[in-house]
N, C-alpha and C positions, 0 to 999 in steps of 0.2 A: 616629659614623662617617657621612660626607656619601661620595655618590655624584656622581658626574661626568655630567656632561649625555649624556653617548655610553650610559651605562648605563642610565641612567634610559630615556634612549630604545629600547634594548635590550630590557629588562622589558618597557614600554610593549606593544611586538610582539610580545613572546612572550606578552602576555595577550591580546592580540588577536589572533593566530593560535589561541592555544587556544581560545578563547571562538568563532570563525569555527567550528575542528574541530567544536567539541561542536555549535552549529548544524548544520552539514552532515551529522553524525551523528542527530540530532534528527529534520531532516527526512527524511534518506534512511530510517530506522523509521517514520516516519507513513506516508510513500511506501510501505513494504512493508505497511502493516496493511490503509491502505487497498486496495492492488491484491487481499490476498487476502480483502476482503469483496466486492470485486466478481466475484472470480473463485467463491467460495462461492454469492454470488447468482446468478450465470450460470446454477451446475451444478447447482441446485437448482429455479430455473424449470424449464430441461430436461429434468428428469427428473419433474418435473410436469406439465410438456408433453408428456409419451410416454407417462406414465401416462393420461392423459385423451385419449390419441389420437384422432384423428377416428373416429367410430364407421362400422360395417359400414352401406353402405345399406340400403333396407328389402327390394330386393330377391332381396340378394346371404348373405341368412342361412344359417346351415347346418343352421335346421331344415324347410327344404323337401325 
């Protein structure tokens, strides 16, 4: 069974469309993994940064 030049070209695009989706699917996952390690990393400085707040001065103690 031979295929006709119209189909063959047909297939052709529809693996190249697919093979384009899975890409774009591919990256759009990486794009979300990474944004939420950045966003993990953000909120975990932060909140090590509030832990370790700047301390009381030496003046302003509350055992005076």
């Amino acid at each position: 069974m031979t295929m006709s030049a119209s189909e063959e070209s047909f297939e052709r695009k529809l693996l190249i469309s697919a093979l384009s989706e899975n890409a774009l699917l591919a990256t759009i996952a990486i794009c979300f993994v990474i944004l939420h390690i950045l966003a993990a990393t953000m909120l975990t400085s932060t909140g090590q940064s509030d832990a370790g707040a700047a301390p009381e001065p030496p003046g302003l103690s509350s055992q005076d």
